[in-house]
C-alpha positions, -999 to +999 in steps of 0.1 A: +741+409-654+725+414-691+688+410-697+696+383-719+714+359-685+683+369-666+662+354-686+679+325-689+680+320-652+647+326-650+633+299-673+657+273-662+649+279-622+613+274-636+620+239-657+641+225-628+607+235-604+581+224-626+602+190-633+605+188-590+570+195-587+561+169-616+581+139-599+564+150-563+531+147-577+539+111-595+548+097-558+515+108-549+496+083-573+518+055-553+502+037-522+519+040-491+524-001-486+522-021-510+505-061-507+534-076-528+519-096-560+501-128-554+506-144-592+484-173-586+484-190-621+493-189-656+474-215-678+468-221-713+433-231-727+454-261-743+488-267-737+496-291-774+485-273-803+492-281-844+514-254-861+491-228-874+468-230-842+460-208-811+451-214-774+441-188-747+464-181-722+453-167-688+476-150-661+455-150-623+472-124-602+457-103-576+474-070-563+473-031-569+471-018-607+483-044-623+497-043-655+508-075-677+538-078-700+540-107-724+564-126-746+576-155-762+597-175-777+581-185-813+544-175-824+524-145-822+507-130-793+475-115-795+455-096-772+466-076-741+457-076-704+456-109-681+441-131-712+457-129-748+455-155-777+489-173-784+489-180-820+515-211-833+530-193-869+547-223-894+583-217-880+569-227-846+575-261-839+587-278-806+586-263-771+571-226-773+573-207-736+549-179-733+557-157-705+537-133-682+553-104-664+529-089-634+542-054-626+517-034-596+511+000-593+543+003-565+567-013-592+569-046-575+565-075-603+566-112-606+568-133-636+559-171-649+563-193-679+542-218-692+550-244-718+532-252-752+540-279-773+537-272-815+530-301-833 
């Protein structure tokens, strides 16, 4: 075997260990059992707004780590976390849903809509 094949065994015995020992230590951060998500509301400050405006809208969910993913159908969404600022642009007229996604820290997630009427 040539110095040049050892070598190349060498380093890629050590990126396949170092990427086992990487995805060993990432199941670590995960709990054992996971609660699954209790999403107990998802509200908007007001739920008719004119074209132009913005309401608050507020996810309530308890459970482990919980991170919160949000779209919608027209508009703008400002803000992060379980409260962001929906913001009605011109071209957002009619029946607007604004969705939450709740993902916890064991990859469990649960998801709601609300409805908000542009005027």
């Amino acid at each position: 075997m040539t110095a040049m094949k050892v070598v190349r065994l060498i380093l890629i015995s050590f990126f396949l260990l170092s990427a086992l020992f990487l995805e060993c230590e990432k199941e670590k951060d995960k709990p054992e059992n996971c609660d699954p998500i209790n999403f107990l509301s998802l509200t908007a400050e007001s739920d008719t707004i004119e074209s132009g405006g913005e309401t608050d809208v507020t996810a309530l969910a308890e459970g482990e780590g919980l991170v919160y993913e949000w779209t919608k159908t027209l508009g703008v969404i400002n803000g992060s976390g379980s409260t962001v600022t929906y913001v009605a642009t011109p071209c957002a007229i009619g029946e607007v849903g604004i969705t939450c996604k709740v993902i916890d820290i064991c990859g469990n997630s649960e998801s709601r809509t609300v409805t908000i009427h542009v005027i």
